[in-house]
N, C-alpha and C positions, 0 to 999 in steps of 0.2 A: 488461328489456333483455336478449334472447338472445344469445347468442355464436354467429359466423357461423364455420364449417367450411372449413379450405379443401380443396380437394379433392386428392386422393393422385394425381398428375399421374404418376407411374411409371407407376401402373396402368392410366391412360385408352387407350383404342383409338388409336394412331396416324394422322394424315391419310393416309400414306403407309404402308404396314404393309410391313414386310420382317426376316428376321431378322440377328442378327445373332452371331457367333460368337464375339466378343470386347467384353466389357466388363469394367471393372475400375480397378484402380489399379495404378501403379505408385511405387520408390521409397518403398517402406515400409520404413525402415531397425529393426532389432530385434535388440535382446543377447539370442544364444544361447549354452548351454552344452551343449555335446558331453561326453558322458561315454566315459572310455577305457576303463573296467574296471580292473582290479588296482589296483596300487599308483600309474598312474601318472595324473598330473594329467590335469585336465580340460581341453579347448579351448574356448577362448571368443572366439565369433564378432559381430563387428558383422554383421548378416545385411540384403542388400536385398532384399524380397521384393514379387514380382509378382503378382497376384490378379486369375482373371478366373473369371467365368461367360457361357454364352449367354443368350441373353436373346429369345424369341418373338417373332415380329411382330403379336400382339395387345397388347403391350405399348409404352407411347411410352418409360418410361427401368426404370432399377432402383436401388435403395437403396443406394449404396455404402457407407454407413455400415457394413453389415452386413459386408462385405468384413474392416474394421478390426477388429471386436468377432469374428468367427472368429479373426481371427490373434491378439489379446489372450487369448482365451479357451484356443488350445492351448497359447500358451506361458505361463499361469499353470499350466495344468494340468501343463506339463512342471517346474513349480517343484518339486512334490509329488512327481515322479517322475521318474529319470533317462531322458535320452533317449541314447542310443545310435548310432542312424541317423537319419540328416539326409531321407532320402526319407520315412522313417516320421513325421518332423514334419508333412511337406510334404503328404503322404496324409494324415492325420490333418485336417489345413486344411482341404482340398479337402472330404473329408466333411460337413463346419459348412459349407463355402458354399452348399454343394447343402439343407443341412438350412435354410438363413434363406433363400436363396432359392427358394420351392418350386416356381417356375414355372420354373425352369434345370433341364437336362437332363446339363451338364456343368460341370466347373470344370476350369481351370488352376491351378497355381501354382510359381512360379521363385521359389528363393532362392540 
C-alpha cells in the first residue's frame, strides 16, 4: 500500500500568471530587547512585525511558514548576541526571507 503525494500547490504554474509584489504576514507580535550600551538598561519591545516577499508569476502561492521561522531564527540569534539597532534586526530578516524563499527577488519588513 504506497503513500499518495500531494502535490506542492505553491509551486504549480498559475491558471492566470501575474506577479505580484506583496505577499506575506502580518501581525507577528515578538519580544525584543534593544540593547543601550554602558551602564544603562536595556529596551524591551513588544514588536509587530510585517513580512513580505514578491512572489513570480510562474508561481500559484508561497510558503509562509518560512516567513515565521526567518523571524524565529533572527531573534534566537539575537539571544546569543546583543542588538543594538532595530533596522539592523529588520535587515538581518529580510536576508533569511530571500534565503527560504529563492524564487523572490525582494523582501519587506515593518516592525
Amino acid at each position: 500500500m504506497g503513500l499518495d503525494v500531494l502535490p506542492d500547490i505553491q509551486a504549480c504554474v498559475p491558471d492566470f500568471p501575474f506577479n505580484l509584489t506583496r505577499v506575506g504576514v502580518t501581525g507577528v507580535k515578538k519580544l525584543i530587547k534593544i540593547e543601550r550600551g554602558g551602564d544603562e538598561r536595556p529596551v524591551v519591545l513588544i514588536s509587530d512585525f510585517e513580512v513580505f516577499v514578491d512572489l513570480p508569476s510562474d508561481r500559484k502561492g508561497a510558503n509562509l511558514s518560512r516567513n515565521f521561522e526567518a523571524i524565529d531564527e533572527v531573534l534566537e540569534d539575537a539571544i546569543n548576541r546583543p542588538v543594538y539597532v532595530i533596522e539592523e534586526l529588520c535587515g538581518e530578516i529580510a536576508k533569511r526571507l530571500l534565503a527560504r524563499h529563492e524564487y523572490a527577488t525582494r523582501a519587506e519588513v515593518k516592525m
